[in-house]
C-alpha angles and dihedrals in degrees: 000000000000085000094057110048103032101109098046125108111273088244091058095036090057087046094051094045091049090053100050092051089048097046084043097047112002128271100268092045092061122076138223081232095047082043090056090026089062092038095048105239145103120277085240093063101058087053087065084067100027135044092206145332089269087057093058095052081055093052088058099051092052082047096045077042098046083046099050092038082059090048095056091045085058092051098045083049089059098038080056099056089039093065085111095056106170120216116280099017086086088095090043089055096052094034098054085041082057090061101040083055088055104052089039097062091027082071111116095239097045091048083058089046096050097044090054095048101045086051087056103032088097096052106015103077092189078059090042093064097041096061084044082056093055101047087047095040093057092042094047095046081044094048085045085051099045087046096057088041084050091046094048090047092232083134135029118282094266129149113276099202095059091037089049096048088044093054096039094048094053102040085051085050091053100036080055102063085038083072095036089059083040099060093040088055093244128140117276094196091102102055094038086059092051101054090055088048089054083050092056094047099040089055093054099053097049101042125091116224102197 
C-alpha cells in the first residue's frame, strides 16, 4: 500500500490510507493513532487536513458518490447516442455496458469504497442513501434506455418501469454474489456467464420479431 500511495499529497495519502484500513477492519475498529501511525506521521498532523475521523468517512462517501455519479453520466451518454439503435445490437450494447460496470467496480480503489459503504450502510444513514442512490439511479438510466428501444419500436411496447426494476434487481443480485466470490477468492466464470445468459433471455422475451 505504501507503494501505492507514496507520492501522493499528504491530504490524499491520509484519505487513502483511511480508507484501506476501513474497508480491511471497519471503520470503528480503526484508530486516529493506527490512521497517522500507517501513513508515518503524528496524530497531530492528520488533524491539519481533517477535523475528525468522522470527517474522513465522510470524505469517502462523497468520493464512492463523486465515482458512481461519473459512471451514470457515462451510461446516459451512451443511451444518448444510442438513440438509432439498429435491430439486433441491442445484446452487443448491454452486454459491453456490463463490462464497462465491472471493471469499473473490479478497480482497486472502488473495491475499498464499496467495502466501506455496504459495512455502514445499516447504521450509517449518509451510507444508507448512497446505496438507495444506487438502486434509483440504474433503474432510472435502464428505464431512459427501454423507453428509447420502446420509441424506436426495436422491442415490444412494454412498461419500462416494471421491465427496468426487474433487470436492475437481478443483475445487482448477481453482481452481488460476483463480489462475494471476489472477495472469497473464488471464480467468477460462472456468473459471468450467467449475467450474459440473463441478457440474452431478457432480450427474447421483450423483442418483437415481427
Amino acid at each position: 500500500m505504501k507503494e501505492t500511495i507514496s507520492n501522493l499529497p499528504m491530504r490524499e495519502k491520509i484519505l487513502d490510507t483511511a480508507a484501506s484500513l476501513f474497508a480491511q477492519k471497519g471503520f470503528y475498529a480503526v484508530s486516529v493513532r493506527e490512521i497517522t501511525r500507517t501513513v508515518g506521521i503524528k496524530e497531530s498532523s492528520l488533524y491539519n487536513h481533517f477535523r475528525s475521523k468522522d470527517q474522513l468517512l465522510e470524505e469517502i462517501f462523497d468520493l464512492f458518490q463523486s465515482q458512481e455519479e461519473e459512471f451514470f453520466k457515462g451510461l446516459s451518454s451512451a443511451i444518448e447516442i444510442k438513440k438509432t439503435f439498429k435491430r439486433g445490437k441491442i445484446k452487443t450494447f448491454l452486454n459491453n455496458e456490463l463490462k464497462r460496470f465491472l471493471r469499473f467496480w473490479d478497480s482497486p480503489q472502488r473495491e475499498r469504497l464499496w467495502f466501506i459503504v455496504s459495512m455502514e450502510q445499516h447504521r450509517n444513514p449518509h451510507a444508507a442513501g448512497l446505496i438507495l442512490q444506487g438502486f434509483q439511479q440504474t433503474r432510472k438510466s435502464l428505464k431512459n434506455l427501454i423507453q428509447v428501444l420502446v420509441d424506436h419500436k426495436i422491442i415490444k411496447p412494454l412498461n419500462s418501469d416494471l421491465l427496468a426494476a426487474e433487470y436492475s434487481y437481478t443483475m445487482r443480485a448477481m453482481f452481488l454474489e460476483y463480489r462475494l466470490l471476489k472477495v472469497t477468492n473464488q471464480s467468477t466464470h460462472s456468473i459471468k456467464k450467467s449475467m450474459e445468459a440473463y441478457i440474452q433471455r431478457f432480450l427474447e422475451r421483450i423483442q418483437d420479431k415481427g
